[in-house]
Each structure stands twice: as structure tokens, then as C-alpha cells.
N, C-alpha and C positions, 0 to 999 in steps of 0.2 A: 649564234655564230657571228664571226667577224669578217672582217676584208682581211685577206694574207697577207701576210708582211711581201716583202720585193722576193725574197729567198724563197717562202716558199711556193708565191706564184709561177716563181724562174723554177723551180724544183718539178709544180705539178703541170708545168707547161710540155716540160721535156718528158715526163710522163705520159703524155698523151700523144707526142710527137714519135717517141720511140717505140711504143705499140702498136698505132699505125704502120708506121714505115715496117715495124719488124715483121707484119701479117702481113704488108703485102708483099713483101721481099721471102718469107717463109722462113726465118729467123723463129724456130719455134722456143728455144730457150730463154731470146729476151718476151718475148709474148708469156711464158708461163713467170717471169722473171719479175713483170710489172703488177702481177696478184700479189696479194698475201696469200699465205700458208692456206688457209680457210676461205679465202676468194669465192669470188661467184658470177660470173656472166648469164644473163639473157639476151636471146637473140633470135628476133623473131623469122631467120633464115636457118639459122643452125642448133636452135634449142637452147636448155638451162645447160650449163655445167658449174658445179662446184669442187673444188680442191683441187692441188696442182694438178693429181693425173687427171683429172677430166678434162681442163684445162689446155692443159698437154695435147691431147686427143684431139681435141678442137683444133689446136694450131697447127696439128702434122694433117688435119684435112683441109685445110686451107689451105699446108704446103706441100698439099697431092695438088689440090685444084691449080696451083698455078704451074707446077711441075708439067701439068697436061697442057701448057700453053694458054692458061687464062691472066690476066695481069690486070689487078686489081688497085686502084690509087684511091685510098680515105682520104682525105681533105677535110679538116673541122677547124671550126673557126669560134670566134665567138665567145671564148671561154670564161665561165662564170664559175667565180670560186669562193666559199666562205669555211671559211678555219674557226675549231674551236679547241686547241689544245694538239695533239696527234690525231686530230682528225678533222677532216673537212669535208665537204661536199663540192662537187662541180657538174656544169650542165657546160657542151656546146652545141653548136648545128656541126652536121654532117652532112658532106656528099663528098658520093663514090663511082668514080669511071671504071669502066670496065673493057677493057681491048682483048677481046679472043677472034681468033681468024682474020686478021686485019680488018675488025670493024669492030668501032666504040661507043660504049650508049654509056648514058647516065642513068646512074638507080636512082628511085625517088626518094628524096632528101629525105633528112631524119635528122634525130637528137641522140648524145650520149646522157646518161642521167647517171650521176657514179655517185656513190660514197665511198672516200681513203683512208687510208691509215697511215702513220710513219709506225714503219715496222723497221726495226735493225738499220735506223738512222736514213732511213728512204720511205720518200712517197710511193703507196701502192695501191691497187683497187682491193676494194674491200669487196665492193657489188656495184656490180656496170652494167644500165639496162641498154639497151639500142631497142629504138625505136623508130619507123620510117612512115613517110605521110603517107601511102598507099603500100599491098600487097606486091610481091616480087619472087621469082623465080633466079636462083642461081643453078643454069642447067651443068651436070655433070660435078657439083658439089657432094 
């Protein structure tokens, strides 16, 4: 694998910026929107899901949990990417605030670890682990 050209760093940058924002805003159509077809997320708060409707499933409980008054902000930084054709790999660090009842804590930082695709002329997760430096509780998820 290689370093991305500028395009499609600027491509899988906004990829990871618009899944973010869209889980925690509960935007469940762009969250199922940033897989492929055959996708796959790990998570060691909410489980495996594979295929859009799993997917799917996933993001309409994240878009109960915030419904209920929880407000959740990913922040990743760091973003390391290598391209070999229509597909690439990227890793960043991650941290996540979390404000329910007017009080805010920090979840214990982590990494994304994805492998993508360009599907239908767009960058997309192919399979995206989350990983976080210690165990955690998101209550009423």
C-alpha cells in the first residue's frame, strides 16, 4: 500500500468526519450510507454488525440513546491512511464526550482501525474496528 494521493485523503477524511457527526447527531441514513453493501463494524460497547440492515439497527440505537437526552461527541484525530487501488486502510485515535443530565465525562480514548472501499465512486467502510484503552459502560444504550 501507498500514501493517498490529496483526493483521496480529502475523500477518506470527510468519511470519517461525516460518520462521526452523523452518530452523534442520529442521522441514521448517512451512518448506514458510509458502509458498503457487505460492511462491517466492531464495537466493543454495541457488538458486531454486518450488512446495511444491521448497520442500520446500530445507528437507530444510538439515535434512541441520544433521543433519551444523551449527547455524544467522537473527535479523531490522527488520521493514517494507505491506498492500494480501491482500497485502503486507515487507523486514527479517538475520544468521546458524553453530556447526559448536564454532566460530562470523557470515555477512555481508543482507535478506529478500518479497512475501505471506493464503492460507486465513494470512499466507504469496508470493516471498522473500535477499540478503547480500558472497559466502559454506556448506561441506557
Amino acid at each position: 500500500m501507498a500514501k493517498p494521493s490529496v483526493s483521496d485523503r480529502l475523500e477518506i477524511d470527510d468519511l470519517f468526519v461525516r460518520y462521526v457527526c452523523a452518530l452523534d447527531e442520529g442521522d441514521v441514513d448517512t451512518v448506514v450510507d458510509c458502509f458498503a453493501e457487505d460492511g462491517s463494524l466492531a464495537s466493543p460497547v454495541a457488538g458486531t454488525h454486518k450488512g446495511h440492515a444491521a448497520i442500520r439497527a446500530f445507528a437507530e440505537r444510538f439515535a434512541r440513546y441520544r433521543a433519551s437526552g444523551a449527547q455524544l461527541r467522537h473527535v479523531v484525530s490522527n488520521l493514517r491512511i494507505d491506498v492500494a487501488g480501491d482500497r485502503a486502510h486507515a487507523r486514527c485515535y479517538l475520544v468521546v464526550f458524553l453530556t447526559r443530565n448536564g454532566e460530562s465525562r470523557v470515555i477512555p480514548p481508543g482507535q478506529y482501525d478500518c479497512e475501505l472501499v471506493r464503492e460507486k465512486g465513494a470512499w466507504r467502510f469496508a470493516h471498522r474496528v473500535v477499540a478503547h484503552d480500558s472497559a466502559y459502560v454506556l448506561e441506557g444504550l
